[in-house]
C-alpha positions, 0 to 999 in steps of 0.5 A, a space after each residue: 091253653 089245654 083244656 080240662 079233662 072231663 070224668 072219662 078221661 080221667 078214669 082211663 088215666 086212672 086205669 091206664 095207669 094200673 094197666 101200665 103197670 103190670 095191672 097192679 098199682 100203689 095209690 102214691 103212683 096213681 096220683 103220679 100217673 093221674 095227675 090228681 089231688 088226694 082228695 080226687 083221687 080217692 072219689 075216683 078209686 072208691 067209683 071204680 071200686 064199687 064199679 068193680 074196675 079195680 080191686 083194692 088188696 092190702 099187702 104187708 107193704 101197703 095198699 095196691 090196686 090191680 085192674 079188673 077184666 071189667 076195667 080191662 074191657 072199659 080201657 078198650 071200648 074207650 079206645 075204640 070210641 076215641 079212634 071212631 071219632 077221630 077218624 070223623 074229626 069228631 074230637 
């Protein structure tokens, strides 16, 4: 049984998502990518919102979301971090 993912890990799922797609990102993709409830979802973008991680941009399509240098700079520290600790066998 896998185990649940805690906060972090959901907003590097979050914002790997965006990444991966060309920094640039529809919400109906987010909930594909991120695996989480509408609901969730939208506690999630508001926080990385107002953490200036992501920006939200309105388009005659729609809504989307593009990531920032900051959520650019956070995906990398995450990155960092996990490769530390499993090269302890921290994980």
């Amino acid at each position: 049984m896998e185990r649940k993912r805690n906060r972090l890990e959901i907003i590097r799922d979050i914002l790997k998502a965006v990444r991966d797609r060309n920094g640039r990102i529809k919400p109906t993709h987010v909930l594909y990518n991120s695996n989480l409830s509408h609901q969730m979802m939208s506690v999630y973008m508001k926080g990385l919102i107002d953490n200036e991680m992501i920006k939200e941009i309105s388009t005659k399509n729609g809504r989307s979301y593009i990531i920032t240098e900051k959520g650019l700079d956070y995906l990398n520290k995450y990155s960092l971090i996990t490769n530390f600790t499993d090269s302890f066998g921290l994980n």
